[in-house]
Every structure is written in C-alpha cells, then in structure tokens.
C-alpha positions as CSV (number, residue, x, y, z in Angstrom):
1,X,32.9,-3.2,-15.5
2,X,32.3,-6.8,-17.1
3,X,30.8,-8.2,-14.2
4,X,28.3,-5.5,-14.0
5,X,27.4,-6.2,-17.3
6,X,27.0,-9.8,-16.0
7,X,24.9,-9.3,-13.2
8,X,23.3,-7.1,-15.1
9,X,22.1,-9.7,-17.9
10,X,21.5,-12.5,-15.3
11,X,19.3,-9.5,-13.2
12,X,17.3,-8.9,-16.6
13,X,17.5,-12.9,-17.4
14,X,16.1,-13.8,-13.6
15,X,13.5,-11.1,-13.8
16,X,12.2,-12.7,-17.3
17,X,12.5,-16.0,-16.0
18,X,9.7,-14.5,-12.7
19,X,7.1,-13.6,-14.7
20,X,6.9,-16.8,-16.7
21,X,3.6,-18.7,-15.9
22,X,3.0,-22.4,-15.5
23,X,-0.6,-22.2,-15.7
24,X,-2.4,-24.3,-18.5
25,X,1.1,-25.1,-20.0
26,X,2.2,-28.8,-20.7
27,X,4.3,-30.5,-18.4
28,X,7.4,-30.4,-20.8
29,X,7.0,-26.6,-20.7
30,X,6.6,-26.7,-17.2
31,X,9.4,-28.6,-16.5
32,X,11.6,-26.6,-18.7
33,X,10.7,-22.9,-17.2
34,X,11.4,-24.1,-13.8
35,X,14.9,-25.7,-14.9
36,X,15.6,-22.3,-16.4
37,X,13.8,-20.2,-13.6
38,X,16.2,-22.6,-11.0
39,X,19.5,-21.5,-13.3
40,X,18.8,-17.9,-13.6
41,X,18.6,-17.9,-9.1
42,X,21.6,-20.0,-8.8
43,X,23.4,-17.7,-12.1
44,X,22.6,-14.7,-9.8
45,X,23.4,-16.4,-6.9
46,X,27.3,-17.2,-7.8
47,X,27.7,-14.1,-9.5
48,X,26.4,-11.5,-7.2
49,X,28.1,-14.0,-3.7
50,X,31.4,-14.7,-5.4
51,X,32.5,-10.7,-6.7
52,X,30.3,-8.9,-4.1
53,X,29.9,-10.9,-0.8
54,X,33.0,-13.2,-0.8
55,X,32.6,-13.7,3.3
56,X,29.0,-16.1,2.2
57,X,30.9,-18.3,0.1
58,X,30.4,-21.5,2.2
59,X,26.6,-20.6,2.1
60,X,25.7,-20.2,-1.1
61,X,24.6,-23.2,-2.0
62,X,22.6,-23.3,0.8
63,X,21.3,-19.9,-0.5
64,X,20.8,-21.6,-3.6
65,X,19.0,-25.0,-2.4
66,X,16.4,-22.4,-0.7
67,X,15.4,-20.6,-3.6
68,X,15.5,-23.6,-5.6
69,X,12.5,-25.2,-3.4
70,X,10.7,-22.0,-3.8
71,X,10.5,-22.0,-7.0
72,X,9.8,-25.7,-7.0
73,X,7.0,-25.9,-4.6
74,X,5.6,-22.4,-6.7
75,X,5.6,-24.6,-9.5
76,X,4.0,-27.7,-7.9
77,X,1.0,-25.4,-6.6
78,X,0.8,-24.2,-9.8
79,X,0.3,-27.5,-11.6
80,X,-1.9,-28.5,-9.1
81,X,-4.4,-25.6,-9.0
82,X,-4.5,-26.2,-12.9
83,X,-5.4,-29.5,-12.7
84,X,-7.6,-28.9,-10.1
85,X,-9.4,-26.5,-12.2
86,X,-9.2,-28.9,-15.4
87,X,-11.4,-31.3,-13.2
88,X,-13.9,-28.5,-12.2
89,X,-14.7,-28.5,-15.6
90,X,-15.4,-31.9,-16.8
C-alpha cells in the first residue's frame, strides 16, 4: 500500500508540475520548473517501471531521456515564442 501512496504523490506532483507555464517568466524560473517538471517524469518513471513493470528495467532510462527532451524542447519553444512576442512589441 506504500507504494501506491507513492505513485500516487509523484502522479499528483507530475500532473502539477504539467500545467506550470513558462510563458513571460524569467529564465531562473524557467530553468527551475523544467528541472522540477524533468524530476517529477523520471520520479514517476522509476517508481511506476521498478514495482509495476520490472521486465523494462534496462529501458527506463531511455524512457526517461525521451520524456526529458520533450519537456526540454516544450520549454525551448516556449521561451522562444515569448521572446519572439517581446520583440513584436518594441
């Protein structure tokens, strides 16, 4: 039962960590949602693989490193439409 309770928390924490936005936020913000959005994947990631699908064990962090780039080119398309719309307006 622990370990539901854990995914549980890292299923609320991951969900949280999705509807963060990096739009018009400074690029210490930025940085620091991603870094947390990229740990609550790779949280779910080992907790879900290692109790619930033990056979994917030599993939996950190849699971991980995928979901990790999405997120990072999500962000990097999010700082640049934000700059791109900064410059609209000068």
């Amino acid at each position: 039962m622990f370990i539901e309770m854990k995914i549980g928390l890292a299923v609320i924490f991951f969900i949280w960590m999705l509807t963060r936005s990096l739009y018009k936020k400074a690029t210490w913000v930025q940085l620091t949602i991603v870094g947390l959005q990229i740990f609550s994947v790779l949280l779910l990631i080992e907790l879900s693989i290692t109790h619930y699908f033990p056979e994917f064990l030599e993939a996950k962090w190849l699971i991980g490193v995928f979901f990790a780039t999405v997120f990072i080119l999500a962000a990097a398309k999010e700082r640049y439409l934000s700059k791109s719309e900064q410059q609209e307006i000068k």
